[in-house]
N, C-alpha and C positions, 0 to 999 in steps of 0.2 A: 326647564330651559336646557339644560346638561343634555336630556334623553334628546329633545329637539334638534339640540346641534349632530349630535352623532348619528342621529337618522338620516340629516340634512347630506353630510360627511360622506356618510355609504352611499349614497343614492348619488351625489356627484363622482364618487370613485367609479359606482356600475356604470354611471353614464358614460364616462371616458373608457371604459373598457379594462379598468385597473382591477385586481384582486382584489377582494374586498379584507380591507385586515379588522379580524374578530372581535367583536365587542367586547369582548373580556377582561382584552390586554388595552383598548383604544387608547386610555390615557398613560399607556408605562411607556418606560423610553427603552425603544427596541436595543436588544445588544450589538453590538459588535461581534463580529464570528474573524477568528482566525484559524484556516488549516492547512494547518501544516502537514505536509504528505512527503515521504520518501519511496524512494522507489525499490521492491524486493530487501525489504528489511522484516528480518527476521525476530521472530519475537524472542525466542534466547537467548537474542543479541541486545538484550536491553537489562539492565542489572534489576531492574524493579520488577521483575516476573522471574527471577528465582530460575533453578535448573542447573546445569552442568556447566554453562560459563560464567556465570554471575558472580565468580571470585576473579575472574580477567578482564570481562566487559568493562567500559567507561566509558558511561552514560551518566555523568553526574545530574545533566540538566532536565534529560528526562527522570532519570528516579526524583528530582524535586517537585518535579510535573504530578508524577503519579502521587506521592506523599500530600499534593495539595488540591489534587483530583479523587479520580475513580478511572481504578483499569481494570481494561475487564478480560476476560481470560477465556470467550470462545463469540469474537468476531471474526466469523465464518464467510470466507467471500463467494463468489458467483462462480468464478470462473477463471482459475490461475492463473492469469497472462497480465500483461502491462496494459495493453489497448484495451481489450476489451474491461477491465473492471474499473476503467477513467472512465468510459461509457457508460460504464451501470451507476456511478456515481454521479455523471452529468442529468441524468434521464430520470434514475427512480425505476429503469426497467431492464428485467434479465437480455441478457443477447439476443438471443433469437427475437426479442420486440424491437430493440434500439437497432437493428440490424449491424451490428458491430461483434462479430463471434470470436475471430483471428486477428493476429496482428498485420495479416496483408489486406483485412479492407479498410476501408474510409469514412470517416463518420460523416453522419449526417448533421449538420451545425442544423439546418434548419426545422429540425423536431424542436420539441417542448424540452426545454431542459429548466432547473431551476434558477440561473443565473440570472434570464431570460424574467422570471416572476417575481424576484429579487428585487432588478429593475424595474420593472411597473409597481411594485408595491413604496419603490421612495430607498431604494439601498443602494449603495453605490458597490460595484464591482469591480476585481481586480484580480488576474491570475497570473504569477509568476516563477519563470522555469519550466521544466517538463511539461510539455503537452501528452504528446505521442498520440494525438488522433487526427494525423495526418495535417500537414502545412501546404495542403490546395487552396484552406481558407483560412482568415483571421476567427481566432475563437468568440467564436457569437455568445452579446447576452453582459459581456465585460465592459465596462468603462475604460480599461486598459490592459492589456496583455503587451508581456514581455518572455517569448519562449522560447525552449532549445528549440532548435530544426532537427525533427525526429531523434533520435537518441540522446544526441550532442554529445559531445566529448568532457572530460573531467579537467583541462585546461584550455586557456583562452577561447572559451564558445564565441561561436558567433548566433545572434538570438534576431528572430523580429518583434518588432516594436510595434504597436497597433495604441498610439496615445488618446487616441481619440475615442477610442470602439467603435469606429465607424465598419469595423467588420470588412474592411477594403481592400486586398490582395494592392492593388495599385498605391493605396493611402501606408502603406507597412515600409519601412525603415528597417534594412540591415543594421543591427548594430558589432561593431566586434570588441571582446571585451578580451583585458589579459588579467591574469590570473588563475585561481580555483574556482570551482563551479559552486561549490557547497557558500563558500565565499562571495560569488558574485551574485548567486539568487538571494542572499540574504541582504547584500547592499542595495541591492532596486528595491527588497520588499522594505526597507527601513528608509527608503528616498519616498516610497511612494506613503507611507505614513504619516513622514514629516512634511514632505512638502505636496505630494502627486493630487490626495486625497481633497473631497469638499466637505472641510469637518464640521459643517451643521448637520451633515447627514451619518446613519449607521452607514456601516460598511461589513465586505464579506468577501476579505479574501484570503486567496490559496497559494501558499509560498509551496512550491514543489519542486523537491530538489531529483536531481538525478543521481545520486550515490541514494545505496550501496550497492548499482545495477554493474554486472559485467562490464568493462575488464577490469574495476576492482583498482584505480591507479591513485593511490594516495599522496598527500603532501610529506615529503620525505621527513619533518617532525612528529608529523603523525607514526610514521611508522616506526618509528625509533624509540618511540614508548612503547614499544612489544617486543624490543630486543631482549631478549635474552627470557625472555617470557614463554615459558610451556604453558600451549592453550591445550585441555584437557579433549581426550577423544571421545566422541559419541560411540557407544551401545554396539551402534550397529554399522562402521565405520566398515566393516570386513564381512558384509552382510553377503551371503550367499542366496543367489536366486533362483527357486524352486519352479516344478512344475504345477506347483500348486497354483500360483498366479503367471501364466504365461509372460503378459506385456510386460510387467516386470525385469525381466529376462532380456527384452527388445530397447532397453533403453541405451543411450551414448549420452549419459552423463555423470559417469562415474569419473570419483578423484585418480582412480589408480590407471586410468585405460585414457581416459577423453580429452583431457585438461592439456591445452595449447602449451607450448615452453616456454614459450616468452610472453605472447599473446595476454597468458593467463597466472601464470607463475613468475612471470619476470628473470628469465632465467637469460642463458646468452648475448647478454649486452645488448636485452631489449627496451624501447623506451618507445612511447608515444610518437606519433609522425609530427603532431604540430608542436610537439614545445622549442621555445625561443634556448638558445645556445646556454644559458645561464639553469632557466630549468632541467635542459637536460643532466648537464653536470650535475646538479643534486641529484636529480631522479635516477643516475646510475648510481651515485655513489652510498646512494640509501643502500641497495642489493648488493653489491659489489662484493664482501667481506665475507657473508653467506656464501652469495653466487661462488665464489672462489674457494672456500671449504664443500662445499659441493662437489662442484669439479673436482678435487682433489682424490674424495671418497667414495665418489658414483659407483665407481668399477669393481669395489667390494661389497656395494648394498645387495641386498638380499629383496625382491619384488616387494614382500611388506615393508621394510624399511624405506623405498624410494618411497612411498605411497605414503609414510605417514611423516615424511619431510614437507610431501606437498601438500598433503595436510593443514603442518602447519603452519607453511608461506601462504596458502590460500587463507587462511582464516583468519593471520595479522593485516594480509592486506585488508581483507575484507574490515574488520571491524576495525581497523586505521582510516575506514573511508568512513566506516560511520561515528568515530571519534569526532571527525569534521561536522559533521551535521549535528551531534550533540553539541558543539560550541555554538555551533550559529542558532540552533534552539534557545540557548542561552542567551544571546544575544536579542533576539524577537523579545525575547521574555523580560530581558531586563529594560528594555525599551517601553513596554505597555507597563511596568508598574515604575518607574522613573515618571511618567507623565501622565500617571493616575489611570488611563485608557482600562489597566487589567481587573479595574472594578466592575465594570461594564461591558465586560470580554470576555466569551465562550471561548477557549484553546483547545482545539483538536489535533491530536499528535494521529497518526497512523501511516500505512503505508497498502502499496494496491493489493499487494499477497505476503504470504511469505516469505522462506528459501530452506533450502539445503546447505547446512557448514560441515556434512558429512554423514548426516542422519541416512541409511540405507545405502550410504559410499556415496549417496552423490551432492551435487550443486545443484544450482534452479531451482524450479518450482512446477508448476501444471500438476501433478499431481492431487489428489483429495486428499493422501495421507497428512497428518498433521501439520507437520513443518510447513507446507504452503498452504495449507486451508486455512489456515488460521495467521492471522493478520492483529498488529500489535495496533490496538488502541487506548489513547491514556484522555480524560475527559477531565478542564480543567474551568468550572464556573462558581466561580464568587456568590454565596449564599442561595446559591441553588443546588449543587453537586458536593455531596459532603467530601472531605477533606480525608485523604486515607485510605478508600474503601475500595475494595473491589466486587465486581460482578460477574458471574456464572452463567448466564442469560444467553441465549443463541441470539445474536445480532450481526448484521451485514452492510458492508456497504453499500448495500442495495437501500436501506434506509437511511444512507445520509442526505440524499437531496431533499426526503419527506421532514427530515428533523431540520436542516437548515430554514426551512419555511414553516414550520413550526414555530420554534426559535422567534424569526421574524414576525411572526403572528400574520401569513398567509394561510388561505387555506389551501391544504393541499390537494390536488388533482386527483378524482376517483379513480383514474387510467396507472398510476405509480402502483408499483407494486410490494415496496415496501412501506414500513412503519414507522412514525415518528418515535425516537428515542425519547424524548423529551422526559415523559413518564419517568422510564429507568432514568435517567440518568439524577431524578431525584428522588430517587428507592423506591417508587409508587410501580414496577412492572404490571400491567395490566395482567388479572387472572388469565385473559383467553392466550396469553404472551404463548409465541409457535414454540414446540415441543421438538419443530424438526425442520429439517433445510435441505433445501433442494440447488444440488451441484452438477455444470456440465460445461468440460473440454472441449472445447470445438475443435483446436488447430491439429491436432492429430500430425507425427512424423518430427515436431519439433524434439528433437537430442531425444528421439524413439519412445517418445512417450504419445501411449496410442488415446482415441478418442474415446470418453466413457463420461458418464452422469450417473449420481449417485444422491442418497438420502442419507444424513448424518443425524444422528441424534447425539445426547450428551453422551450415549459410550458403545451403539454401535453406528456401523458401517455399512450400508448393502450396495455395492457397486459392478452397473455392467460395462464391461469394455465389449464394443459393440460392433465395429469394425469385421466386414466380412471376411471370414477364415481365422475369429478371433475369438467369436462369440461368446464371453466368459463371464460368469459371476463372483464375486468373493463377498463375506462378509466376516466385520471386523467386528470384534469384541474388545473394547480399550482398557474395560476391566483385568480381562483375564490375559490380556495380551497387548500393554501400555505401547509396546514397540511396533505394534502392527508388524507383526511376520508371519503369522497364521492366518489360514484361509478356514473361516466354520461353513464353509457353505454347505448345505448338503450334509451336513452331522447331526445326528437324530439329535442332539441333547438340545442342539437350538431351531429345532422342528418349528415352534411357535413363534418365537423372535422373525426367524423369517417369513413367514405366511405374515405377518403380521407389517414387517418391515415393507414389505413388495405392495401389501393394499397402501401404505402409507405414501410410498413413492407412485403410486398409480392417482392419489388422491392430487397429491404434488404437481404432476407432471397435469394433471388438468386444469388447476388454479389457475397454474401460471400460463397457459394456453401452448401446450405442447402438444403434440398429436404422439 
């Protein structure tokens, strides 16, 4: 009778045109997904991955995250930029498939994404905060979106509202909100828990805050727990750039040369255009005391000395914004185990890419060197993902839309290109698990950092910047050279590494349907 029904079951889901969810799981009660996503957060900037700021960081709520998870230490993304790796995470597929490479095009709502299959399998959808793939349309595939308008600002946003998912440009509702952002995405994503939601059904959604994205403008009590606080300088902070890697050489985004004065450092009696008369008063008087011993001593610093003052301003701000989003992580968190939900709740912490807090002298990201290739994820599920642990595994967010449908017990689309997590994420990594990962820049010119794709493995690099009059290769060795400052290309001793690297990246570049 049991076998009857469940045949019965599939066969009226195919007929309606629904995913068929796997006989495996038919009778378990699908989880709950929540993901959490920030924007250019850096993985050194999280106290529970260790490194050179992990004595200044404060990230309580994520290190509880990781201590009752699994974090894993090389989620390797596609393709450094904001837009396009929202893309690869909506799709399941690298840029050049999703047609989404650069931050100047437009996505395509109406491809397959997994939201979209979420929906037809019985789960209910919800994305709130940061879109950044374009506000021509309402995000398809959601039962409700609530998002910046492209960047959005770090106070009083104004967001559209799409409560219905009707996906309706015409049906969307300006809303304006007053306060902080990190604070205001966390109040709709805890409205729409308690009341937005139809809790007979799972659900899957994506709180996605905009900190800790440029310009870096904190709540002035954030910032004020990093007074008097020396954050320690990276390695490679006064990194000289050789002719050994040209494009390197072509960037504008170094701390000591690029960095705006008010803009970016908050120097000059600068403050945000939109805050209301009451914010600004704090927002200057957070800088003020600095800003004016500054002034003071400008005209005696010495070129390294200014450099590593902004330094240090850029770094409190910066992780003064992501102090904000570890409270509001906190806050999600204590909400799903207050009303039992976090027994039946997958928590996914990460962010689109990287960044730079100084590593090679600069800010950003787009680069394959470390700091932006690699992207913090912490993975938190109740007797499926042990408690404590970390993993070493090449993982991307190219496979998070394959693992969310996993998760939900759809199957996944032979067209995706990544791989359900699911396995790792309960120690069981599949033997054929990839060895190696295929990386590639499109936007080329953004703060001089030129267009190249690249294969990574766990400790080397073979990367071409490709751009004509540019046309150059380097390969990293992370063993012999953690810092990436050395070019082995072309050095007899790694004669085989590369010959070997190059058929790997040619193997790569056809998988994925690259010409």
């Amino acid at each position: 009778m049991r076998t009857h029904a469940l045949v019965t079951s599939l066969l009226v889901l195919i007929a309606f045109g629904l995913p068929a969810k796997r006989t495996d799981a038919a009778d378990a009660e699908r989880p709950n997904i929540v993901f959490i996503f920030a924007d250019d957060h850096a993985y050194q900037a999280i106290g529970a991955y260790g490194g050179y700021l992990k004595d200044v960081v404060r990230t309580p709520n994520l290190d509880k995250l990781a201590r009752e998870g699994m974090l894993f230490r090389r989620c390797f993304v596609t393709n450094s930029i904001c837009g396009p790796m929202r893309a690869v995470i909506q799709t399941g597929k690298y840029s050049h498939i999703n047609g989404f490479l650069t931050n100047g095009n437009k996505f395509n709502g109406n491809q397959q994404t997994f939201p979209k299959l979420l929906q037809k399998a019985g789960y209910q959808t919800a994305v709130i905060g940061k879109w950044h793939l374009g506000t021509h349309q309402a995000p398809q595939g959601y039962d409700y979106s609530e998002v910046l308008i492209g960047q959005g600002p770090y106070y009083n946003p104004t967001m559209l509202k799409d409560a219905d998912g009707s996906g309706v440009n015409e049906k969307r509702t300006k809303e304006k909100h007053v306060g902080y952002v990190s604070d205001i995405v966390t109040d709709l994503t805890l409205n729409w828990l308690k009341n937005g939601r139809d809790k007979t059904k799972p659900f899957m959604l994506m709180c996605q805050h905009k900190a800790p994205h440029r310009a870096w403008d904190p709540l002035p009590e954030q910032y004020a727990k990093y007074k008097g606080v020396r954050i320690p300088e990276p390695e490679t902070l006064f990194e000289e750039y050789t002719e050994q890697v040209k494009a390197r050489g072509m960037n504008t985004m170094t701390i000591a040369r690029h960095m705006r004065d008010g803009y970016d450092l908050k120097r000059s009696n600068w403050a945000p255009s939109n805050l209301n008369p009451t914010q600004k008063e704090a927002y200057l008087a957070a800088f003020a005391d600095e800003n004016a011993e500054y002034e003071k001593n400008k005209s005696r610093m010495t070129a390294d000395e200014d450099t590593r003052w902004a330094h240090q301003r850029y770094a409190k701000i910066y992780l003064s914004c992501i102090a904000s989003v570890d409270e509001n992580v906190g806050r999600v968190l204590a909400y799903l185990e207050e009303t039992g939900l976090d027994e039946n709740t997958i928590v996914i912490y990460t962010s689109d890419q990287g960044f730079y807090l100084g590593e090679h002298g600069w800010y950003d990201k787009r680069w394959v060197y470390e700091e932006s290739l690699k992207t913090p994820m912490i993975v938190r599920w109740p007797g499926q993902v042990k408690a404590g642990t970390e993993n070493s595994d090449i993982v991307s967010p190219l496979d998070f839309a394959e693992t969310f449908l996993d998760i939900a017990v759809v199957d996944v689309p032979g067209d995706m290109q990544g791989r359900s997590l699911v396995p790792v994420f309960k120690g069981n990594t599949p033997k054929d698990w990839r060895k190696s990962h295929y990386y590639h820049y499109y936007e080329g010119g953004g703060h001089g950092v030129r267009k190249h794709y690249a294969v990574c493995t766990k400790q080397h690099k073979l990367i071409h910047f490709y751009e004509k009059g540019l046309d150059q290769w380097e390969l990293i060795d992370l063993k012999a050279d953690p810092l990436e400052k050395k070019n082995f290309y072309d050095n007899a001793k790694y004669a085989q590494v590369q010959k070997q690297l190059h058929e790997e990246l040619t193997v790569l570049r056809s998988k994925y349907q690259l010409k």
